[in-house]
ZAMARGU-4260 file (C-alpha; in steps of 0.2 Angstrom, whole numbers, plus 5000, padded with zeros to 4 digits):
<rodrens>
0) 6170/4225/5229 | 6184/4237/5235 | 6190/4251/5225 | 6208/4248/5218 | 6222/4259/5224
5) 6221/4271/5209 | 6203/4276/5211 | 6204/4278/5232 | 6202/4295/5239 | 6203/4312/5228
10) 6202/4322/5242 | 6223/4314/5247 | 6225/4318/5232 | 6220/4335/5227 | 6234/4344/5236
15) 6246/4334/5226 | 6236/4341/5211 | 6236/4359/5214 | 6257/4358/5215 | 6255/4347/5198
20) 6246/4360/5187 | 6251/4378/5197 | 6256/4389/5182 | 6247/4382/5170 | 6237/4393/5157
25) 6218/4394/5154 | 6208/4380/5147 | 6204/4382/5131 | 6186/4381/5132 | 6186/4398/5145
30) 6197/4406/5134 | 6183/4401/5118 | 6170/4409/5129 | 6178/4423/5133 | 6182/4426/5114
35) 6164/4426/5112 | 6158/4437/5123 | 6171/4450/5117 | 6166/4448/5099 | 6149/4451/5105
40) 6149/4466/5117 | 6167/4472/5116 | 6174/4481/5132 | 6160/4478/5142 | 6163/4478/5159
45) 6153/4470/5174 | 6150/4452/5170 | 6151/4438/5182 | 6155/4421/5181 | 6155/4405/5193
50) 6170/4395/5193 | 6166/4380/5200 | 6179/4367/5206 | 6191/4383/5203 | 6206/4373/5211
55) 6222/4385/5211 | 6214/4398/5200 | 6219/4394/5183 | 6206/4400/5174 | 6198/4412/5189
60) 6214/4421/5188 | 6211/4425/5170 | 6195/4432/5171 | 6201/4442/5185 | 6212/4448/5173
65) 6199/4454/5161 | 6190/4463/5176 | 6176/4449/5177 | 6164/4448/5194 | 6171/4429/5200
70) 6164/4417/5213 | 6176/4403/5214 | 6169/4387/5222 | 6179/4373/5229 | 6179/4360/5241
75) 6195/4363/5248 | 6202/4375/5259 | 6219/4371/5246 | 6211/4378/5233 | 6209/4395/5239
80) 6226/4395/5250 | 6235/4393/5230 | 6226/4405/5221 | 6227/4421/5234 | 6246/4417/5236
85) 6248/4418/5218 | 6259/4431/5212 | 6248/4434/5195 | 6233/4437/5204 | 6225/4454/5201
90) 6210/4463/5203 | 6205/4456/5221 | 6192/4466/5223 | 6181/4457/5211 | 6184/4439/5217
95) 6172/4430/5230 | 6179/4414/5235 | 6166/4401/5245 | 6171/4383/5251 | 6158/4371/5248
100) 6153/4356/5239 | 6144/4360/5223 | 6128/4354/5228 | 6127/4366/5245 | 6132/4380/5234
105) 6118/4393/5224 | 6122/4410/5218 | 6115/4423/5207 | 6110/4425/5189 | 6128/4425/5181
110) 6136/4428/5163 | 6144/4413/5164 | 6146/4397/5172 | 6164/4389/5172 | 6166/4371/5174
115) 6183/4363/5170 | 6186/4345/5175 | 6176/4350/5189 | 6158/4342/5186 | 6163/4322/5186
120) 6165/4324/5203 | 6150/4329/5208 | 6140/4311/5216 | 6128/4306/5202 | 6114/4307/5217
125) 6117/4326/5216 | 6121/4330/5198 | 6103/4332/5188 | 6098/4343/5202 | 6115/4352/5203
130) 6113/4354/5183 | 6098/4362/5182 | 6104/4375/5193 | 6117/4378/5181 | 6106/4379/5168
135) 6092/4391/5176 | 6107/4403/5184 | 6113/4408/5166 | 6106/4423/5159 | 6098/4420/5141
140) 6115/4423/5131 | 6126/4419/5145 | 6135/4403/5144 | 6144/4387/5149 | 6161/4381/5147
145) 6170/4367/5153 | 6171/4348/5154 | 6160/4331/5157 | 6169/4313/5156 | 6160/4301/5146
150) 6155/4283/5150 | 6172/4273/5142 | 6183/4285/5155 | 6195/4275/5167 | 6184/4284/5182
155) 6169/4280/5177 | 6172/4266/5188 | 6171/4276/5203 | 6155/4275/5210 | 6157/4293/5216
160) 6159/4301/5202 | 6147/4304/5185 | 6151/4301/5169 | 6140/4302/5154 | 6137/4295/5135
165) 6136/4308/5123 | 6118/4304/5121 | 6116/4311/5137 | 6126/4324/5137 | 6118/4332/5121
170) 6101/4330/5132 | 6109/4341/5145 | 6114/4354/5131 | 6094/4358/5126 | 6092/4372/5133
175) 6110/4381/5124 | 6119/4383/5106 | 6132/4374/5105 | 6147/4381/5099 | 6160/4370/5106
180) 6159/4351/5106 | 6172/4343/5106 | 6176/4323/5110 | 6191/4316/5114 | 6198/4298/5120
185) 6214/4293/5122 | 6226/4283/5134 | 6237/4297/5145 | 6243/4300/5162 | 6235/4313/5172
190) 6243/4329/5181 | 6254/4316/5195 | 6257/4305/5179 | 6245/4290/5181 | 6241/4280/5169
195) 6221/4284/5163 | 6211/4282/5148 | 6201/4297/5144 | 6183/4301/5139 | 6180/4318/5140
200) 6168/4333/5132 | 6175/4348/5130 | 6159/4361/5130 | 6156/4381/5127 | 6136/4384/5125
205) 6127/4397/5123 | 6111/4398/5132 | 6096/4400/5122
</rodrens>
């Protein structure tokens, strides 16, 4: 069976997208994370995070501005054209941008690893592999923020994409602390103003 219009091509669409959400503030559960780490360690400088699926550099731009070490990942060459033309971006020096797909991509121990709306995409024939990465690149007391969609999602439909019960999601959380977990489902729209039922998890874990 043929996908319906609505769930045919992100990668049309992602242009479209950046436009949509430019200016927009940082998610909630970066700026949770960050909070922690301040409270912990306050005015430590140095850390680095990982922002994968960065897009136009909503949250990248905020760590930038509390002079974290960023590598922002994305899959298009958009992405990055976006965020260095923004006028808020700061502290250049510290940012390392690299355009791949999330399961070519491998980097260094980091501090933390930043996910938001980002991981659904990656094919469910990548993810588990692609996850424990994650998981080992976090330095005990580092941390992960960010997003999963769960199973009653709209695009869970998409064979594409990977969605999640919270069963399973909790099994991906062994290895943190959770301080963040948060379910929400509800009818919306998304950033161009479709209609979509949402399923998502709004995570920040601390890794044990």
């Amino acid at each position: 069976m043929s996908e319906s219009p609505q769930f045919q091509s992100f990668d049309e669409k992602w242009p479209q997208y950046y436009q949509a959400v430019a200016g927009r503030v940082p998610r909630n559960t970066l700026l949770t994370a960050l909070e922690r780490f301040d409270s912990e360690e306050p005015g430590k400088t140095g850390r680095f995070a990982v922002d994968l699926g960065c897009g136009e550099g909503r949250d990248a731009i905020e760590l930038l501005r509390r002079d974290w070490r960023v590598l922002a990942i994305d899959g298009h060459p958009e992405a990055f054209e976006q965020m260095l033309a923004r006028p808020d971006l700061q502290n250049v020096e510290l940012l390392e941008t690299k355009l791949a797909k999330f399961h070519e991509v491998s980097w260094r121990t980091a501090d933390l690893v930043n996910a938001s709306f980002s991981l659904p995409f990656c094919p469910p024939e990548y993810f588990l592999e692609f996850w424990d990465e994650i998981v080992q690149s976090i330095r005990p007391g580092g941390r992960f923020c960010g997003q999963l969609f769960g199973d009653r999602d709209d695009w869970a439909k998409i064979p594409t994409n990977t969605h999640h019960t919270r069963a399973q999601v909790e099994k991906l959380l062994d290895s943190f602390e959770i301080e963040v977990f948060n379910e929400e489902e509800s009818d919306g729209k998304t950033a161009l103003l479709e209609p979509k039922h949402w399923h998502i998890f709004h995570i920040v874990a601390r890794k044990k």
